[in-house]
PDB file of N, CA, C and O in Angstrom:
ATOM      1  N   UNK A   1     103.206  87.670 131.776  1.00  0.00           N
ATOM      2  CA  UNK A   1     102.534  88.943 131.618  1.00  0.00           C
ATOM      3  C   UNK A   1     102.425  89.257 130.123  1.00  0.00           C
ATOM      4  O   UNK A   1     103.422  89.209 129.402  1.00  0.00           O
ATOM      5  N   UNK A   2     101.096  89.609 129.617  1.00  0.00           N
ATOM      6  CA  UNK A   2     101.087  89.839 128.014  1.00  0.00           C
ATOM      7  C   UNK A   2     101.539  90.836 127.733  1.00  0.00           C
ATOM      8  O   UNK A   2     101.500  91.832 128.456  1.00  0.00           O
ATOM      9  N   UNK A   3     102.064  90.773 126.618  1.00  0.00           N
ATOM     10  CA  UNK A   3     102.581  92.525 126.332  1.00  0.00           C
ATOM     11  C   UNK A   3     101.654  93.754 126.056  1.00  0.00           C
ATOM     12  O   UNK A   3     100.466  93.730 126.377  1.00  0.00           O
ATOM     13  N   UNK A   4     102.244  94.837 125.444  1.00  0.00           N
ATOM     14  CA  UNK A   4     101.074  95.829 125.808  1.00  0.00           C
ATOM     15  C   UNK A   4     100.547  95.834 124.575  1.00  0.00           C
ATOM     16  O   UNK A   4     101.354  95.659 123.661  1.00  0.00           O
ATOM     17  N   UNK A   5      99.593  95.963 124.335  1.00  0.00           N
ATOM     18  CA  UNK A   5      98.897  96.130 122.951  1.00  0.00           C
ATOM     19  C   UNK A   5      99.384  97.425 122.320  1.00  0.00           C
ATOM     20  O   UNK A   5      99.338  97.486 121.091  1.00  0.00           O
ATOM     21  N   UNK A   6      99.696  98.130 122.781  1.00  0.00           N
ATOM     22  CA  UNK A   6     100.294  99.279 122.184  1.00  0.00           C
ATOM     23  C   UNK A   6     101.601  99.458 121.500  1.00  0.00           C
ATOM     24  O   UNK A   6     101.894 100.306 120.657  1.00  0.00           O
ATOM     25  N   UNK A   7     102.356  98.488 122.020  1.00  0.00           N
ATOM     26  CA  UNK A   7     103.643  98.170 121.134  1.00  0.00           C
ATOM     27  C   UNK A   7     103.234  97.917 119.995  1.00  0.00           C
ATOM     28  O   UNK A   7     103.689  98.683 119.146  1.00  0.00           O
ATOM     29  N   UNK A   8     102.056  96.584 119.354  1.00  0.00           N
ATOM     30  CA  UNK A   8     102.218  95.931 118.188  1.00  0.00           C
ATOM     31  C   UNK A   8     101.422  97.194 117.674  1.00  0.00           C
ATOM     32  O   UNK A   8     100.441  97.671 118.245  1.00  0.00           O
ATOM     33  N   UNK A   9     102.128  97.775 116.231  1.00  0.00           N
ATOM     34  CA  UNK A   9     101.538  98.611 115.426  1.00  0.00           C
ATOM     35  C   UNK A   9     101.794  98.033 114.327  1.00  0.00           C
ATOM     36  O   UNK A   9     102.877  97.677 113.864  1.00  0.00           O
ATOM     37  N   UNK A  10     100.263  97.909 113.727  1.00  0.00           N
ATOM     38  CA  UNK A  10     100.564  97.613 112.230  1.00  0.00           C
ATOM     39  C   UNK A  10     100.086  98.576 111.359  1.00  0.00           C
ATOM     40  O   UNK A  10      99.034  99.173 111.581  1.00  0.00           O
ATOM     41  N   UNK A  11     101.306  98.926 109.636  1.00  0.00           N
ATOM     42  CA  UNK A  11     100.735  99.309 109.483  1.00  0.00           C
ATOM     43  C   UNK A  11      99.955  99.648 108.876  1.00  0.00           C
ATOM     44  O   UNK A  11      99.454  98.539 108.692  1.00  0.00           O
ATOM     45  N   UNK A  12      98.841 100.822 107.900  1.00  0.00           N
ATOM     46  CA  UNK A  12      97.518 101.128 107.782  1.00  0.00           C
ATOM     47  C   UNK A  12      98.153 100.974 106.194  1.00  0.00           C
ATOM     48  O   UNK A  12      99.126 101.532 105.685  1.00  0.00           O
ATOM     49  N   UNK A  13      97.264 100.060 105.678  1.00  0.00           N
ATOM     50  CA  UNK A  13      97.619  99.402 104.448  1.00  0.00           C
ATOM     51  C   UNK A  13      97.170 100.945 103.211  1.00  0.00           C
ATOM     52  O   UNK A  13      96.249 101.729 103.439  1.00  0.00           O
ATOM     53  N   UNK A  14      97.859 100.998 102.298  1.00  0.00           N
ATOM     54  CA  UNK A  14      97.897 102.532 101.186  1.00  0.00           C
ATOM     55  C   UNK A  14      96.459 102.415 100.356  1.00  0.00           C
ATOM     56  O   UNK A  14      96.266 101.329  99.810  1.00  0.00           O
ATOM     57  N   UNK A  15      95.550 103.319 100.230  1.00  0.00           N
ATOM     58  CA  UNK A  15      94.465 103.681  99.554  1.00  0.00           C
ATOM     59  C   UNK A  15      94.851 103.417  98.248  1.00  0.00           C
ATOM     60  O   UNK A  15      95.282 104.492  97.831  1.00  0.00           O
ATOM     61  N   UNK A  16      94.906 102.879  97.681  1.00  0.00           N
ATOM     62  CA  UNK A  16      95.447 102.414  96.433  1.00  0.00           C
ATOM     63  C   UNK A  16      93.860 103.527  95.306  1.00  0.00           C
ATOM     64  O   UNK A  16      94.074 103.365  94.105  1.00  0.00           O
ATOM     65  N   UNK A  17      93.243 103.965  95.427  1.00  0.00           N
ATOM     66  CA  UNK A  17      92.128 103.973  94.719  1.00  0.00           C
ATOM     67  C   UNK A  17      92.641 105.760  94.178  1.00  0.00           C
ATOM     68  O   UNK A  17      92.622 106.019  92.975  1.00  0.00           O
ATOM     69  N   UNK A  18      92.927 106.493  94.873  1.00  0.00           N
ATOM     70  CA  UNK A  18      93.730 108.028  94.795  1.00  0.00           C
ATOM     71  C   UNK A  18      95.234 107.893  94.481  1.00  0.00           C
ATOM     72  O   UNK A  18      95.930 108.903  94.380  1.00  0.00           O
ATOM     73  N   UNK A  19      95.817 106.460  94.302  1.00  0.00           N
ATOM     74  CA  UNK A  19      97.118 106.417  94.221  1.00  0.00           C
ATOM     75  C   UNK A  19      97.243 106.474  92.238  1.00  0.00           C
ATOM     76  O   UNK A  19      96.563 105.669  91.602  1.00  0.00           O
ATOM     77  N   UNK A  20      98.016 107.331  91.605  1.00  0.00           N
ATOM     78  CA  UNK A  20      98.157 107.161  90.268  1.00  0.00           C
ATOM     79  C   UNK A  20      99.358 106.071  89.957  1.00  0.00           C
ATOM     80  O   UNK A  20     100.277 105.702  90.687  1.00  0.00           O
ATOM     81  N   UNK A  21      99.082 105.766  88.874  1.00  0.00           N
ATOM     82  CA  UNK A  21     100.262 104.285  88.146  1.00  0.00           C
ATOM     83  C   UNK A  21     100.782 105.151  87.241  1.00  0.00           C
ATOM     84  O   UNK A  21     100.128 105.884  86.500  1.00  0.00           O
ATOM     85  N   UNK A  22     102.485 105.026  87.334  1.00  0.00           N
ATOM     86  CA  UNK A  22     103.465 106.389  86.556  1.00  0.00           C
ATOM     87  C   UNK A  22     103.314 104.925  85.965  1.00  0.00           C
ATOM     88  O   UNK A  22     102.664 103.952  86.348  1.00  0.00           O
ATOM     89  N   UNK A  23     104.426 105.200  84.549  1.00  0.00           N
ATOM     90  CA  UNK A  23     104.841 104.817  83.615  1.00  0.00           C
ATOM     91  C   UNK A  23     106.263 104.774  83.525  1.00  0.00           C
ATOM     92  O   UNK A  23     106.872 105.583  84.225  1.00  0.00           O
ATOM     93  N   UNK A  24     107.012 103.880  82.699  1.00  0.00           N
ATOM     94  CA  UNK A  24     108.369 103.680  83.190  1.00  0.00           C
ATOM     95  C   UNK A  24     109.090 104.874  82.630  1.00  0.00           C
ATOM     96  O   UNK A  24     110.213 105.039  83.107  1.00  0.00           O
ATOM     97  N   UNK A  25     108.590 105.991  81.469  1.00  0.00           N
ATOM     98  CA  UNK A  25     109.382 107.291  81.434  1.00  0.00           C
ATOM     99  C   UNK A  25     109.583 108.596  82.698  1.00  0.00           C
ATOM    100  O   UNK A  25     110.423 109.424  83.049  1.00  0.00           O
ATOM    101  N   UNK A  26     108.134 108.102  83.088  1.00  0.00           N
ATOM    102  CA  UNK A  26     107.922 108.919  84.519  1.00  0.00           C
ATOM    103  C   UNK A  26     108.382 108.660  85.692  1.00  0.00           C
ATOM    104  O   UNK A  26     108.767 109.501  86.504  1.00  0.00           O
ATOM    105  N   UNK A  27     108.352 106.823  85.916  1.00  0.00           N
ATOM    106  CA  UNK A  27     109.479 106.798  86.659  1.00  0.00           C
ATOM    107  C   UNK A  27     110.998 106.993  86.662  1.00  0.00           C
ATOM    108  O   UNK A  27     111.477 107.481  87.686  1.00  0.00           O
ATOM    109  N   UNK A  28     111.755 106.702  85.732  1.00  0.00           N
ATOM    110  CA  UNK A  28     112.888 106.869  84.951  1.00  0.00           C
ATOM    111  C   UNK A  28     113.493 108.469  85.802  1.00  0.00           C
ATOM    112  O   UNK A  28     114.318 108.935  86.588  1.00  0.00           O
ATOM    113  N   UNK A  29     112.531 108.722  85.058  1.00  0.00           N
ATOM    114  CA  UNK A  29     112.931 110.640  85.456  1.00  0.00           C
ATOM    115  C   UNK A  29     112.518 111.139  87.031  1.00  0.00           C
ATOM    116  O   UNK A  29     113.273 111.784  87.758  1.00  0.00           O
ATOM    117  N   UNK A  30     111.450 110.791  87.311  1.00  0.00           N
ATOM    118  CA  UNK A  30     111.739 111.242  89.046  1.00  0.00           C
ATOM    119  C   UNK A  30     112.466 110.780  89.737  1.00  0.00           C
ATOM    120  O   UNK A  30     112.704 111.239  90.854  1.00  0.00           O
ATOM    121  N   UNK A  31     113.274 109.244  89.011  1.00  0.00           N
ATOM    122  CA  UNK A  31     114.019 108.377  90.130  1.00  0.00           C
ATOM    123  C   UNK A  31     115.468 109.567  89.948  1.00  0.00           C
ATOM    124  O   UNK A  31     115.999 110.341  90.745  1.00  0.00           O
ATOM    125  N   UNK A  32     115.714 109.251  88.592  1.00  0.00           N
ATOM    126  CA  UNK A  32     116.928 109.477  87.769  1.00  0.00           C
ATOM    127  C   UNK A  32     117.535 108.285  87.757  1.00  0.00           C
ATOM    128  O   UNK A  32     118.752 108.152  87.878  1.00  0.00           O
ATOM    129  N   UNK A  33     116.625 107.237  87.592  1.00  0.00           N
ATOM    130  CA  UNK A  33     117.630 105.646  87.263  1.00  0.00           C
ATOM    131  C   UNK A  33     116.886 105.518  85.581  1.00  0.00           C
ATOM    132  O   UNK A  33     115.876 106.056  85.126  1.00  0.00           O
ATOM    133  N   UNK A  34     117.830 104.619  84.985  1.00  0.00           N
ATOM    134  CA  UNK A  34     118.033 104.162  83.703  1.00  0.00           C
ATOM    135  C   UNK A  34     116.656 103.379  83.842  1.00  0.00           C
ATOM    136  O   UNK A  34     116.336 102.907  84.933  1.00  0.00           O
ATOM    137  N   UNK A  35     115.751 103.233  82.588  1.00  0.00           N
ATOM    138  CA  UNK A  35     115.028 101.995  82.692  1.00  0.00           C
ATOM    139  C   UNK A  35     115.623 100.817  82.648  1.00  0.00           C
ATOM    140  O   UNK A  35     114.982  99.892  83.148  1.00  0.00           O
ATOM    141  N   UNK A  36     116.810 100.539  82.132  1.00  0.00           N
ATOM    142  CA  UNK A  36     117.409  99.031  83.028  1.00  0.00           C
ATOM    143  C   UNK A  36     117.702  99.136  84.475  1.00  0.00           C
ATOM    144  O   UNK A  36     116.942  98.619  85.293  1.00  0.00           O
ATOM    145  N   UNK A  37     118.501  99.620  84.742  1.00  0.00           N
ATOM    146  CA  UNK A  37     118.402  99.999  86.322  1.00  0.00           C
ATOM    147  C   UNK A  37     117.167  99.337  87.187  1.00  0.00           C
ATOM    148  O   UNK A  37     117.115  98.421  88.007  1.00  0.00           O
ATOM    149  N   UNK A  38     116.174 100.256  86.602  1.00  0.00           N
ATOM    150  CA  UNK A  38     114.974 100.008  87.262  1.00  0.00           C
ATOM    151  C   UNK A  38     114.383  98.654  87.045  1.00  0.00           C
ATOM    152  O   UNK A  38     113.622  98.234  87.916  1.00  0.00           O
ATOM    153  N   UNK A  39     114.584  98.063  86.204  1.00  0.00           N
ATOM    154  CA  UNK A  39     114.144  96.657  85.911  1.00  0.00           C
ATOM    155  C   UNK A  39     114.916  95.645  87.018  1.00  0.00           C
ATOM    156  O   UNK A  39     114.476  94.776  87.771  1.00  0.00           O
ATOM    157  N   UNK A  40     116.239  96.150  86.771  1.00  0.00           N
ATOM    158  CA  UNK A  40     117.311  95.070  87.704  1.00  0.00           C
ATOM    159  C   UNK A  40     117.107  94.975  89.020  1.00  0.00           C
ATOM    160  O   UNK A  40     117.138  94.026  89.803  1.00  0.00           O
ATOM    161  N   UNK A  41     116.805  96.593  89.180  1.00  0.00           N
ATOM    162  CA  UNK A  41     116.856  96.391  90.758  1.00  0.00           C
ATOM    163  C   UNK A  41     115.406  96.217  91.517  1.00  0.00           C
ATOM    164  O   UNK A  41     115.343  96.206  92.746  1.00  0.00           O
ATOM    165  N   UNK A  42     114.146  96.069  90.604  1.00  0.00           N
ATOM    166  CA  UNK A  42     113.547  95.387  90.706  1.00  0.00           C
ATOM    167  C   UNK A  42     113.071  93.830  90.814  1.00  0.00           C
ATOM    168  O   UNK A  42     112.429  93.159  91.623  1.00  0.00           O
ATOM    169  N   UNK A  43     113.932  93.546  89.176  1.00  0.00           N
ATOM    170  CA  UNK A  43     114.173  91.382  89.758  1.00  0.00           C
ATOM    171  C   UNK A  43     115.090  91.310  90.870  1.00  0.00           C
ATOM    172  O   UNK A  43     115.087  90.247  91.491  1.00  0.00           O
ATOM    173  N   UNK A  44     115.913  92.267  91.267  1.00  0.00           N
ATOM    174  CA  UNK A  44     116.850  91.637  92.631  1.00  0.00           C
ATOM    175  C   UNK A  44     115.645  92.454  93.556  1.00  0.00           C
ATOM    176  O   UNK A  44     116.311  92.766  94.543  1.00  0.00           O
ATOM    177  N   UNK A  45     114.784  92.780  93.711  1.00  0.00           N
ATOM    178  CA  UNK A  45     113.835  93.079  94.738  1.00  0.00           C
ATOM    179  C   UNK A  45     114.022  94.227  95.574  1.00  0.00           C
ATOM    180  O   UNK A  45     113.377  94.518  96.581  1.00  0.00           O
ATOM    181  N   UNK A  46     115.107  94.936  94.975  1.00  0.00           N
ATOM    182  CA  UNK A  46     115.458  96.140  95.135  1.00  0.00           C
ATOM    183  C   UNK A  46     114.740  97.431  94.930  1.00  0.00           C
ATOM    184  O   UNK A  46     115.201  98.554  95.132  1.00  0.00           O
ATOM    185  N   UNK A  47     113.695  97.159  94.555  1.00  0.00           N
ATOM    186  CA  UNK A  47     112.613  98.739  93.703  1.00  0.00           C
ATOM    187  C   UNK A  47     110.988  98.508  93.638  1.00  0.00           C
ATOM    188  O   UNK A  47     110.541  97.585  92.957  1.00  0.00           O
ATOM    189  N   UNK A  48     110.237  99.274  94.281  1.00  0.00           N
ATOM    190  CA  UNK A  48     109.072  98.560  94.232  1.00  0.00           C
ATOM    191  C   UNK A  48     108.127  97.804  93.022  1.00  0.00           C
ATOM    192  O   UNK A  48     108.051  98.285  91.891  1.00  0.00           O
ATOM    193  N   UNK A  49     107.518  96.729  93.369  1.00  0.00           N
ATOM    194  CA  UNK A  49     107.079  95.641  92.333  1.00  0.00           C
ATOM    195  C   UNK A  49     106.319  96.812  91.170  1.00  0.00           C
ATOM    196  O   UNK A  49     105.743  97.815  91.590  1.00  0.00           O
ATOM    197  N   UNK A  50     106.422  96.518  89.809  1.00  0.00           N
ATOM    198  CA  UNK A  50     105.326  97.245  89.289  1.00  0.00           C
ATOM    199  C   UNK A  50     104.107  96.055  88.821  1.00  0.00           C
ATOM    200  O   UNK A  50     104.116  94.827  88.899  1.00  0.00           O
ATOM    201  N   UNK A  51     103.228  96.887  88.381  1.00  0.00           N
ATOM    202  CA  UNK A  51     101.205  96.634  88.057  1.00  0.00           C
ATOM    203  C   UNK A  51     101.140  96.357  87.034  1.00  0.00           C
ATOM    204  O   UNK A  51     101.384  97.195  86.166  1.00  0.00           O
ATOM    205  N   UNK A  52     100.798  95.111  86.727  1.00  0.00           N
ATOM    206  CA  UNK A  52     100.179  95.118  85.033  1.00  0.00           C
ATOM    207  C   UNK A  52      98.757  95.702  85.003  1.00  0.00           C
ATOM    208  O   UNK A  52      97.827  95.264  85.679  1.00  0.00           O
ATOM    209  N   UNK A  53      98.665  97.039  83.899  1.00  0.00           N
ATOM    210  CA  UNK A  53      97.933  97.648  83.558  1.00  0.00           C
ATOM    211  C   UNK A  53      96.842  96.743  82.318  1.00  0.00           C
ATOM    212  O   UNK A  53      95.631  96.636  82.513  1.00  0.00           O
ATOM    213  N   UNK A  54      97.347  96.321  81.419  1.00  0.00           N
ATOM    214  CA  UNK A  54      97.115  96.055  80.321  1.00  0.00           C
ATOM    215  C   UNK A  54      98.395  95.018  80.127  1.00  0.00           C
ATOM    216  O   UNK A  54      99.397  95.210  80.816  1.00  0.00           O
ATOM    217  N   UNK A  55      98.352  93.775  79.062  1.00  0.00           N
ATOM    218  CA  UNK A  55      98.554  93.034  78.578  1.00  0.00           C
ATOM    219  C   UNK A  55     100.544  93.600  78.225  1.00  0.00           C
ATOM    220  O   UNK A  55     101.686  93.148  78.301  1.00  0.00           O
ATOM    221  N   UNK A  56      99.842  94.759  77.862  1.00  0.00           N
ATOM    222  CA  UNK A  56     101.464  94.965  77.357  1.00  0.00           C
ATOM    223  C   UNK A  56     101.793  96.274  78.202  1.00  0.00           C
ATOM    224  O   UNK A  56     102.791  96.954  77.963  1.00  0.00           O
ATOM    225  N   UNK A  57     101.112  96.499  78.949  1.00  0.00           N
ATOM    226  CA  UNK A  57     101.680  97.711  79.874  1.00  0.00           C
ATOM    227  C   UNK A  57     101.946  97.615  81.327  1.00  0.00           C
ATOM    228  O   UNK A  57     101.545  96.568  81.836  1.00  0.00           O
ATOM    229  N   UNK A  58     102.318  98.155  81.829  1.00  0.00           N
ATOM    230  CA  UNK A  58     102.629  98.059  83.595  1.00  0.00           C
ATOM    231  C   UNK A  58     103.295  99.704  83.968  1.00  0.00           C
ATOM    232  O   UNK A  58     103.907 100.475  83.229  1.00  0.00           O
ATOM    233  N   UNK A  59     102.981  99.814  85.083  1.00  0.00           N
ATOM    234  CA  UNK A  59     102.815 101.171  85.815  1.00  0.00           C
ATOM    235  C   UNK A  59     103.281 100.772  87.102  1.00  0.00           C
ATOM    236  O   UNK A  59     103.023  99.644  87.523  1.00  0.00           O
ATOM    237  N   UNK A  60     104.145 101.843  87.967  1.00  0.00           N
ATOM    238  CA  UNK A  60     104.556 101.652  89.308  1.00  0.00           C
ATOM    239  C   UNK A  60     102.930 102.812  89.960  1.00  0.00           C
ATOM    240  O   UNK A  60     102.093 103.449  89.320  1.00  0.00           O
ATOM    241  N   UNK A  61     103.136 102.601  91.464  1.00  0.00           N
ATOM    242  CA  UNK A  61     102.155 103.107  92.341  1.00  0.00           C
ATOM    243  C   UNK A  61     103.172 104.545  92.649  1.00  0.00           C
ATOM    244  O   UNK A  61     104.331 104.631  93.056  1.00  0.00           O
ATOM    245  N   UNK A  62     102.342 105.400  92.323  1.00  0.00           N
ATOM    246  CA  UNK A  62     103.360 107.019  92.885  1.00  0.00           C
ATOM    247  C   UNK A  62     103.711 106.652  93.738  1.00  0.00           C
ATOM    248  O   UNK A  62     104.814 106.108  93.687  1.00  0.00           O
ATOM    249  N   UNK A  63     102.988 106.720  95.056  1.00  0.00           N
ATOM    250  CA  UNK A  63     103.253 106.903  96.449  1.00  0.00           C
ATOM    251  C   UNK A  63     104.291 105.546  96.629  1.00  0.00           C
ATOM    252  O   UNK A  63     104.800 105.442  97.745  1.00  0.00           O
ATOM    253  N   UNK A  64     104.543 104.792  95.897  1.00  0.00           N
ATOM    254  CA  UNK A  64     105.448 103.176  96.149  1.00  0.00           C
ATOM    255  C   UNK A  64     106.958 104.138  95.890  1.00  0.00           C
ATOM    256  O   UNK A  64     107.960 103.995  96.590  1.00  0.00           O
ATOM    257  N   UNK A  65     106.838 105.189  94.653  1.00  0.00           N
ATOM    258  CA  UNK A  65     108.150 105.666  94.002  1.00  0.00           C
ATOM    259  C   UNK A  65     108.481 106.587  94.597  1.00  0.00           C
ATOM    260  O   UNK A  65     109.568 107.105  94.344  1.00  0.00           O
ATOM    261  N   UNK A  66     107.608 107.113  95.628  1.00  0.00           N
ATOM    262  CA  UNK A  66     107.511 108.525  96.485  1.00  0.00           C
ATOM    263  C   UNK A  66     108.523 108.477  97.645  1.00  0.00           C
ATOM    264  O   UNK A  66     109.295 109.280  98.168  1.00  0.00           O
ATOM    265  N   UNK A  67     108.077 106.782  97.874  1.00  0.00           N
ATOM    266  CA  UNK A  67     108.820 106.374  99.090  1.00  0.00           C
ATOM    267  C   UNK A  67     110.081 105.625  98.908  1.00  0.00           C
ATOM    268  O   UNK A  67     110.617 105.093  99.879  1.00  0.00           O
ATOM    269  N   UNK A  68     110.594 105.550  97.699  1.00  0.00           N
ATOM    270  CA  UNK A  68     111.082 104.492  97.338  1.00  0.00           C
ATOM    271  C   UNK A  68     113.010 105.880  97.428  1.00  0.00           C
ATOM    272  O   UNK A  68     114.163 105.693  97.815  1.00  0.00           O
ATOM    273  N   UNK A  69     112.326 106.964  96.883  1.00  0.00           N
ATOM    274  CA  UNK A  69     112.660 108.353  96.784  1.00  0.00           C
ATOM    275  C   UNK A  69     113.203 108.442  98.162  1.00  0.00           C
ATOM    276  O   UNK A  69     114.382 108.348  98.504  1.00  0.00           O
ATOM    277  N   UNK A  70     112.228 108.625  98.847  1.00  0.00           N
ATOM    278  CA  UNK A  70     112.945 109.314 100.206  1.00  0.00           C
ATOM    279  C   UNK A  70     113.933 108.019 100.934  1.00  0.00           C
ATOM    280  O   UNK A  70     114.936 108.254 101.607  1.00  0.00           O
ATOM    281  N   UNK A  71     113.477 106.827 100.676  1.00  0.00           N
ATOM    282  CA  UNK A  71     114.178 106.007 101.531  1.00  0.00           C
ATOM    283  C   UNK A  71     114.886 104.673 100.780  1.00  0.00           C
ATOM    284  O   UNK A  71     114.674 103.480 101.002  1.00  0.00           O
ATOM    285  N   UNK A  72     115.663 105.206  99.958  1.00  0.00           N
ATOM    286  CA  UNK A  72     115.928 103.701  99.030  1.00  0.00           C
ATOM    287  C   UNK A  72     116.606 102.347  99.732  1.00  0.00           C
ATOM    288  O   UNK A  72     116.503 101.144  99.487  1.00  0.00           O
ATOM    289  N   UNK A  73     117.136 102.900 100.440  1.00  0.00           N
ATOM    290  CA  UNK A  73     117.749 101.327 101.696  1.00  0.00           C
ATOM    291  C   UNK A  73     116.252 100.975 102.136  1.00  0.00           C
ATOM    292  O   UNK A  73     116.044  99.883 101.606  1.00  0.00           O
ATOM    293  N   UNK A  74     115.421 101.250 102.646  1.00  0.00           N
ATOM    294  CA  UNK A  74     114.188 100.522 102.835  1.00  0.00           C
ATOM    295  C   UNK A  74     114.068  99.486 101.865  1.00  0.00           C
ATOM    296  O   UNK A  74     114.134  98.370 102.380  1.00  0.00           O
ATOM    297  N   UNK A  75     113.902  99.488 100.545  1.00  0.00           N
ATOM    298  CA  UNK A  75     113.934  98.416  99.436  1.00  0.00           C
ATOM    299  C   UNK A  75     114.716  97.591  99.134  1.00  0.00           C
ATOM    300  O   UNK A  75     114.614  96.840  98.163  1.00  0.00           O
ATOM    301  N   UNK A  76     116.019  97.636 100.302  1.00  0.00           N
ATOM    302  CA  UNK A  76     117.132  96.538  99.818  1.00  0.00           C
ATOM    303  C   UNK A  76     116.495  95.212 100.584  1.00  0.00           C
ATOM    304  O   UNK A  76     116.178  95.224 101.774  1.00  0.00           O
ATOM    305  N   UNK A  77     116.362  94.096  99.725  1.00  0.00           N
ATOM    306  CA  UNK A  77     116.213  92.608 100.652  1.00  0.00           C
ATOM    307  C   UNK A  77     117.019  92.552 102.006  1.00  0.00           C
ATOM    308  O   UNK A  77     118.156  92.987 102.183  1.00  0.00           O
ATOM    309  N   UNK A  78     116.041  91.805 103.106  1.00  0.00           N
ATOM    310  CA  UNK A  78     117.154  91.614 104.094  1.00  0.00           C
ATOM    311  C   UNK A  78     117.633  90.167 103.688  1.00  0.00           C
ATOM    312  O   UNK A  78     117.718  89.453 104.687  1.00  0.00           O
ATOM    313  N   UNK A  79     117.884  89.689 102.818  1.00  0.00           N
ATOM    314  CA  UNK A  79     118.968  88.503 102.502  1.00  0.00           C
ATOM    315  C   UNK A  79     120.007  89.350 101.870  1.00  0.00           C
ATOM    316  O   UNK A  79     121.166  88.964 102.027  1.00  0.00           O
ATOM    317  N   UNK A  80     119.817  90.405 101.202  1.00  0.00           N
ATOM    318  CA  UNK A  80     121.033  90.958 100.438  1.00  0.00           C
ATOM    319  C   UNK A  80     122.200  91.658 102.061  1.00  0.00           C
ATOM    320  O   UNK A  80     123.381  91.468 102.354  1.00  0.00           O
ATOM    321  N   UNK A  81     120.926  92.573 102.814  1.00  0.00           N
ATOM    322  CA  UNK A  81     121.832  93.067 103.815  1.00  0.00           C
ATOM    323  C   UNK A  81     122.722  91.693 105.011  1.00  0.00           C
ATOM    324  O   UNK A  81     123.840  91.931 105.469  1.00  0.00           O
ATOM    325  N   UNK A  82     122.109  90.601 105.271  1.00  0.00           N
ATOM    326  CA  UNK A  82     122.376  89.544 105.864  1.00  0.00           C
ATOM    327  C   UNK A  82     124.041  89.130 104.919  1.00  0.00           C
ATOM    328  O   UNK A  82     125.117  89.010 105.505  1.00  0.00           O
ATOM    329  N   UNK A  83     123.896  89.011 103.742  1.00  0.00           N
ATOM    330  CA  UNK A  83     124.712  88.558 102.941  1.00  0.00           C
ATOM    331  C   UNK A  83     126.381  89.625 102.925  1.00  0.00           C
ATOM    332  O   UNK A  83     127.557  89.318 102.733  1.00  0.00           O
ATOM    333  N   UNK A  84     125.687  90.911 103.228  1.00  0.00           N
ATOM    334  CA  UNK A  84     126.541  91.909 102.807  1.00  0.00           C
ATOM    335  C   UNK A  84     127.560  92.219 104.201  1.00  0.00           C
ATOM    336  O   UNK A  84     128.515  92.995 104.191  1.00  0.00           O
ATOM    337  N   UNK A  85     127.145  91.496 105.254  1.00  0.00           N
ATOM    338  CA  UNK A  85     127.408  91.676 106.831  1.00  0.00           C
ATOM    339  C   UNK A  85     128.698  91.086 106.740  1.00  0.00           C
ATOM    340  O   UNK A  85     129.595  91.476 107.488  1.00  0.00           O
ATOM    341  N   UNK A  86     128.923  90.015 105.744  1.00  0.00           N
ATOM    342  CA  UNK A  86     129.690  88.677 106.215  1.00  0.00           C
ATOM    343  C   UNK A  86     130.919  88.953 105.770  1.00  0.00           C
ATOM    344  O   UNK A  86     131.833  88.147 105.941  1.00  0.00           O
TER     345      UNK A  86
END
């Protein structure tokens, strides 16, 4: 028996076009993490990826830091949580 189509929800990928790119002082301060912080726990995959703007610039997605805000265990790797079980 197939399953119901109504279970599989995927979901509705972010309008990126109304979304603004903060800057790492702007993120810094709404997070309240250090700009190292934010770097680290980004290469450990901990913080959402940021955008190269320009050559020498890069910007996070608000709505990435919005959510990142309300739900920061969402951003932990599941190899880190797998790892952390044991």
């Amino acid at each position: 028996m197939p399953p119901d189509a109504a279970e599989f929800v995927i979901p509705a990928a972010k309008d990126r076009r109304t979304d603004s790119l903060l800057r790492i002082a702007t993120v810094a301060q709404r997070t309240g993490l250090s700009r190292a912080t934010i770097y680290r726990l980004e290469a450990a995959g901990n913080f959402p990826n940021r955008q190269q703007i320009s050559p020498r610039c890069v910007g996070w997605y608000g709505s990435d830091i919005e959510d990142f805000i309300a739900n920061p265990k969402a951003f932990i790797r599941t190899a880190k949580r797998r790892s952390a079980r044991r």
